[in-house]
C-alpha positions in Angstrom: 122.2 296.9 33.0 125.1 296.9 31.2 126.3 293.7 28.4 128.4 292.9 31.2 125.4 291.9 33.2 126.2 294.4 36.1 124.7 297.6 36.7 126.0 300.8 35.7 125.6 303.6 38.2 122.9 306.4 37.7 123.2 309.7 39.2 120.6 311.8 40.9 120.6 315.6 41.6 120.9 316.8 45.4 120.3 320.3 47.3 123.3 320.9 48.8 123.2 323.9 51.8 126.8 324.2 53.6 126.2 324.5 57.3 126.1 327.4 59.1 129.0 327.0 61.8 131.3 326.0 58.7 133.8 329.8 58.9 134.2 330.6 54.7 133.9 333.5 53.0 130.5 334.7 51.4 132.0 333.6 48.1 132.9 330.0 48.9 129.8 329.7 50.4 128.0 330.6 47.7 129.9 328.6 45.6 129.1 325.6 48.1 125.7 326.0 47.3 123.2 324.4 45.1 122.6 320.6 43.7 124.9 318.6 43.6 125.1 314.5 41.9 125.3 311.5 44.0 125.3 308.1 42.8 122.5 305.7 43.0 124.5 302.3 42.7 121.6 299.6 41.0 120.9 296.8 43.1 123.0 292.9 43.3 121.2 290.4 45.2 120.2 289.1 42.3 122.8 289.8 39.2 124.6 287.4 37.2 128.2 289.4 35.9 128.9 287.7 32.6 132.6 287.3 32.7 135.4 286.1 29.9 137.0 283.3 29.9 140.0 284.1 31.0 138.8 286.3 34.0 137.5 282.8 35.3 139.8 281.1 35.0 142.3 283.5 36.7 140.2 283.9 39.9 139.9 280.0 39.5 143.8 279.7 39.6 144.4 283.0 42.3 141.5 280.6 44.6 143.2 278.0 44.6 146.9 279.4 45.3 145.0 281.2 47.9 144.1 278.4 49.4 147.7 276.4 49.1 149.3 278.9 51.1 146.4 278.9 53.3 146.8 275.0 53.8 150.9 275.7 54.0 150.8 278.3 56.6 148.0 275.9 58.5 150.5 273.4 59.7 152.6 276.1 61.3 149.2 278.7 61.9 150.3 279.4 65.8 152.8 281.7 65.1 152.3 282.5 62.0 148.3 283.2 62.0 149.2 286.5 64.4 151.9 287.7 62.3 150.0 287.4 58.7 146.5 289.0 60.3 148.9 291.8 61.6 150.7 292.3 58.1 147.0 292.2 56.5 146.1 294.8 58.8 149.2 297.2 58.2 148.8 296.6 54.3 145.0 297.7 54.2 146.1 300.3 56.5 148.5 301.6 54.2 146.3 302.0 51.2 144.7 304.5 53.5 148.1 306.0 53.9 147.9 304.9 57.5 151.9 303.7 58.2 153.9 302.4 61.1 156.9 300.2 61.7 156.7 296.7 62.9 157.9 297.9 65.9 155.5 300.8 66.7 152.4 298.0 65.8 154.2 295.5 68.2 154.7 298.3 71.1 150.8 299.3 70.0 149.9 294.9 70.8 151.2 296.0 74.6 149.3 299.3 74.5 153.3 300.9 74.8 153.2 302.4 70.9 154.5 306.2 70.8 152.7 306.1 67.4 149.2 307.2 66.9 148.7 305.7 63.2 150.1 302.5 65.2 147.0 302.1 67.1 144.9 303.0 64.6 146.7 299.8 62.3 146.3 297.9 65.7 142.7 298.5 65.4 142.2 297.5 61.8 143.5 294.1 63.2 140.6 293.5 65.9 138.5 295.0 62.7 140.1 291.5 60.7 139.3 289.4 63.7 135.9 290.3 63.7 135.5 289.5 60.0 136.4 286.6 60.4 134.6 285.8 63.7 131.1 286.9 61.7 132.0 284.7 59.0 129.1 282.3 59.6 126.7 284.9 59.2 128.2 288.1 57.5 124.7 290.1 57.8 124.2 293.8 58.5 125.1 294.0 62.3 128.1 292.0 61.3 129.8 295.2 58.8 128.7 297.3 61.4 130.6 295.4 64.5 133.7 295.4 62.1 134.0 299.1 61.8 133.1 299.6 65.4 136.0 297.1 65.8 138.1 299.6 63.9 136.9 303.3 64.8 135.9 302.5 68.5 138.7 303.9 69.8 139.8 307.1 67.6 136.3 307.7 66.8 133.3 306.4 69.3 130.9 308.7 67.3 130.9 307.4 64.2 130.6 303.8 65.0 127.3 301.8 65.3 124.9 302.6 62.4 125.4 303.4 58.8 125.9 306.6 58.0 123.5 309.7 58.2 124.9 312.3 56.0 126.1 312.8 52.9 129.8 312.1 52.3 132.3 312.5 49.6 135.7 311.6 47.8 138.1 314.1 47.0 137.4 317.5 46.2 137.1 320.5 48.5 136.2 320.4 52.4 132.8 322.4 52.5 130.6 320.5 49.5 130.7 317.4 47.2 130.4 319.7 44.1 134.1 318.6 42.9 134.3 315.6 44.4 136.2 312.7 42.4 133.1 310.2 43.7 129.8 311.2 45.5 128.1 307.5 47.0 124.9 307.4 47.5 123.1 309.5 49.9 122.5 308.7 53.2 118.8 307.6 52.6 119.9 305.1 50.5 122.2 303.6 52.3 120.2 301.3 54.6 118.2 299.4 51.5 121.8 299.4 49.1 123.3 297.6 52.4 120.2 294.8 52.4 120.6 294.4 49.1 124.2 293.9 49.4 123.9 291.5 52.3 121.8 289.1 50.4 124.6 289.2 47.9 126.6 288.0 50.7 124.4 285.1 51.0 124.7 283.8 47.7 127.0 280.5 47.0 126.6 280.3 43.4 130.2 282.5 42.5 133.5 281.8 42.1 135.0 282.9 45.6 136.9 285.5 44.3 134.6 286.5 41.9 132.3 286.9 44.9 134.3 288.6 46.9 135.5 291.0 44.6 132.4 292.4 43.5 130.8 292.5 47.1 133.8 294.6 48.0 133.1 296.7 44.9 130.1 297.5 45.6 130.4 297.9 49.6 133.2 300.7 48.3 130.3 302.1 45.9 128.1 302.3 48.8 130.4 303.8 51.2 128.0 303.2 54.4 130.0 304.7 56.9 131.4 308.4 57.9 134.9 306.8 58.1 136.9 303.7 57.4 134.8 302.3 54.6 138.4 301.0 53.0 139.7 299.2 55.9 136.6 297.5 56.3 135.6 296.7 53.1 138.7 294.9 53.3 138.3 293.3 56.3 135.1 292.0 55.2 136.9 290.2 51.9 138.4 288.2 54.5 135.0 287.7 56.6 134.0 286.4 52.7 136.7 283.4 51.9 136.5 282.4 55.3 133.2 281.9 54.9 133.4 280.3 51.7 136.1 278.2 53.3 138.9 279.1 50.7 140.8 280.4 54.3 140.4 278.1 57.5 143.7 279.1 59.0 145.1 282.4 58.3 144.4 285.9 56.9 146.1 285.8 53.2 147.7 289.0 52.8 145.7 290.0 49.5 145.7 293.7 50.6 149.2 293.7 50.3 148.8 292.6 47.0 146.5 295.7 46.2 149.0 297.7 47.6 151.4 296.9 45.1 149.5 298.8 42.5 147.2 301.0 44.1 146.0 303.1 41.1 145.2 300.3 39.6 143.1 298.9 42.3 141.2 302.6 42.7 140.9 302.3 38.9 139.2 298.8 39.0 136.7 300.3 41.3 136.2 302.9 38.7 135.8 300.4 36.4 132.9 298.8 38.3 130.8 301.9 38.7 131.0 301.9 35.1 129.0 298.1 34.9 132.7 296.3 34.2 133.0 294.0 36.8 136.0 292.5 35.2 138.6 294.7 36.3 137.9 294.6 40.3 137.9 291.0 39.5 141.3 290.8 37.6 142.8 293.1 40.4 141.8 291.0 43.1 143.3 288.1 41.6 146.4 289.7 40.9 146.4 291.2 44.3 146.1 287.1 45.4 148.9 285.9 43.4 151.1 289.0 44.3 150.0 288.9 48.2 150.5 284.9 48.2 154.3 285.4 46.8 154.9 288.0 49.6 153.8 286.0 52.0 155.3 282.8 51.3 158.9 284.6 51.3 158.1 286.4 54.9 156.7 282.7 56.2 160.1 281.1 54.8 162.0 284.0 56.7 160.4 283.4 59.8 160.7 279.3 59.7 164.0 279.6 59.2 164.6 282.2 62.1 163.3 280.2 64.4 165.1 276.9 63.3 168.1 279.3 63.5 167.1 280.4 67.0 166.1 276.9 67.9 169.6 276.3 67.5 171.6 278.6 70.0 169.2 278.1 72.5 170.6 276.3 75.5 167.8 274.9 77.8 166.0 272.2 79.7 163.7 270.7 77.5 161.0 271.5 79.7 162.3 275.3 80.2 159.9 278.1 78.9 162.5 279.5 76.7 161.6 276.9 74.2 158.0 278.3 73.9 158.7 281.6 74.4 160.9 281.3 70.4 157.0 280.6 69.0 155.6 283.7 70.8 158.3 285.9 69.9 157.4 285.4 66.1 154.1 286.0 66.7 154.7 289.1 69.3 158.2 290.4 68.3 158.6 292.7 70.7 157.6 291.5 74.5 157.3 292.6 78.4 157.5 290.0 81.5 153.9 290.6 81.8 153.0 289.3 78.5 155.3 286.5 78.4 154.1 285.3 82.0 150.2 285.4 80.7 150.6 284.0 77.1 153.0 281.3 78.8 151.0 280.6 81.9 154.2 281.1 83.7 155.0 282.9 87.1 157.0 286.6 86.6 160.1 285.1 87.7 159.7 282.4 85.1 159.0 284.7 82.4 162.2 287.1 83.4 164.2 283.8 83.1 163.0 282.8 79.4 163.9 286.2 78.1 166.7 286.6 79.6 168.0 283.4 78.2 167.0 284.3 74.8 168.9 287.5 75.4 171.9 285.8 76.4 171.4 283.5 73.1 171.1 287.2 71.0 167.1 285.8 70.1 166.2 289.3 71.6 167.4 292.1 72.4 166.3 294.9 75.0 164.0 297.2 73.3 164.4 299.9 75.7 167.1 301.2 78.2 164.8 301.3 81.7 164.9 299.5 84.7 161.2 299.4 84.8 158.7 298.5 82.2 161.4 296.2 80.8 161.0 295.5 77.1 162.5 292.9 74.8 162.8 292.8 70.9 163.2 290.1 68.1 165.4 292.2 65.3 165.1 289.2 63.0 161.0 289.2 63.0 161.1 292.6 62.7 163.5 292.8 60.0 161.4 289.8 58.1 158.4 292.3 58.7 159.7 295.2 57.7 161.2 293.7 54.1 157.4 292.4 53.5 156.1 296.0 54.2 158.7 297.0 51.5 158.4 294.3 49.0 154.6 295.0 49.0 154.7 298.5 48.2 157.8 298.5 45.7 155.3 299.0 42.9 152.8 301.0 44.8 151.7 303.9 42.7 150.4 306.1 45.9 147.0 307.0 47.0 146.1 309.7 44.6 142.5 310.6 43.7 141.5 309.4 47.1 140.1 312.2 49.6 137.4 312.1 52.5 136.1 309.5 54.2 137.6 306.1 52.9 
């Protein structure tokens, strides 16, 4: 245990025997050979992280702004709920280096994306919802139903239990010998993950103290083959949900980490080192930062819809009027979407985007007679300058390899 009051990581030695049907030369396999370290992450049910001063009161004053915009976006949360959970998603996403236009991730909503990363950020959204769905009781089965959220599409294999090999970060293909982090190995996995669930439990830290150093150490952990990253963000959210800082929307805090990436992987660094400080400070930062972005793509989208609201010529009791909300949340759109999130006939449906067309709302998305799409440019537009704003200081994903 460290002054800080957090444990430190140990290391223990491994064998290490590359398998058999892996093609290399007799020189890179002997090379592959041999122990190797992995980390033995000490145990947090129980620790009490003695912060400064002024790391509490930041995370005091980032909890609370995270919980303004939370209660601003609340009184508008139907069509802006969907749009901020889908940002969140793309943002996590992109730490991964997993990118896609607003477009692509609005086809992928209709299962009509071209893009394959765009179904993957699609699935890092149902990965969100099921954070926060589990809230009430974020236990074991929970994580594991979030990644299976994420990966049961691209990956079926690896989804359902934790982990059952050894995995790596960075370094070469074949062994963890160079790796930039080894997490612990796989027989670990399953007590560190108890351990770190009755963490989850606890209501006696800040909430972004709390959730910073679960997410920490579920990163330290690493508990799954793949997307240990996107869920570990996913479960942050899981985390002020239920701590009740969020009631109405997903705040975009991973946008906020994507604005400095190296320092977030740094701050992680930092933790394995006992310093809980810095994953604290970053996620605070990543709050205020993620807050600012989101409050300027919210004010762009109220006032494209007030804008909208006013060239739109219709019955009061025409569908066209609903179908302005559903096009910020969904900005790209089909007749058969519109007709079942409207509860209209087909006909009807045709008619409300048509009129929006007519009243350039939307555009056609696509030049076919069948399988007729329509697109908002202004929400996609709004989306796209969040995406940018959020990454103008990015620093990249460097030092980041396998399984994240």
């Amino acid at each position: 245990m460290t002054d800080s009051g957090w444990p430190e990581l140990t290391f223990e030695k491994r064998p290490w025997e590359p398998r058999l049907d892996q093609p290399m030369s007799r020189r890179a396999r002997l090379a592959a050979r041999g122990p190797y370290r992995s980390a033995v992450p000490g145990t947090i049910a129980e620790a009490h992280p003695a912060l400064d001063a002024d790391t509490l009161a930041h995370a005091d004053d980032a909890s609370r702004e995270l919980a303004r915009f939370d209660a601003e976006s609340g009184a508008f949360a139907a069509p802006f709920a969907a749009v901020l959970l889908r940002t969140e998603s793309a943002s996590s996403s992109e730490i991964e280096r997993i990118t896609t236009s607003a477009k692509q991730l609005a086809l992928a909503d209709l299962g009509a994306a071209r893009s394959g990363n765009a179904r993957l950020v699609r699935s890092n959204v149902e990965a969100m919802q099921a954070a926060i769905a589990f809230a009430e009781n974020l236990d074991a089965q929970a994580i594991i139903e979030m990644q299976r959220a994420l990966l049961e599409h691209s990956s079926p294999e690896q989804v359902g239990a934790w982990r059952d090999e050894q995995v790596w970060i960075g370094g070469g293909a074949f062994s963890p010998h160079n790796a930039d982090f080894v997490p612990p190995h796989h027989e670990r996995v399953p007590a560190l993950m108890d351990d770190l669930v009755r963490f989850l439990a606890r209501t006696d830290l800040p909430v972004i103290v709390h959730a910073a150093l679960a997410h920490a150490q579920f990163e330290t952990i690493h508990p799954f083959t793949d997307g240990n990253g996107r869920t570990g963000r996913a479960l942050v959210h899981g985390m002020l949900r239920a701590a009740g800082a969020t009631q109405n929307v997903a705040v975009p805090v991973s946008a906020g980490l994507l604005a400095n990436v190296d320092a977030y992987f740094d701050a992680l660094t930092q933790y394995r080192r006992g310093d809980p400080a810095a994953i604290v400070n970053r996620m605070s930062e990543a709050t205020f930062a993620g807050v600012g972005n989101g409050r300027t793509l919210v004010t762009a989208l109220r006032e494209t819809r007030s804008a909208w609201a006013a060239r739109v010529r219709a019955r009061s009791d025409s569908a066209a009027w609903r179908l302005l909300d559903l096009a910020v949340q969904q900005p790209v759109l089909d007749v058969a979407t519109v007709s079942d999130r409207l509860g209209v006939t087909p006909a009807a449906a045709t008619a409300a985007l048509t009129r929006l067309e007519e009243a350039e709302v939307l555009t056609r998305a696509n030049s076919g007679a069948r399988n007729r799409l329509w697109q908002a440019p202004d929400v996609l537009d709004a989306l796209e300058a969040f995406a940018t704003r959020a990454r103008r200081r990015g620093a990249g994903a460097s030092g980041i390899g396998k399984s994240r």
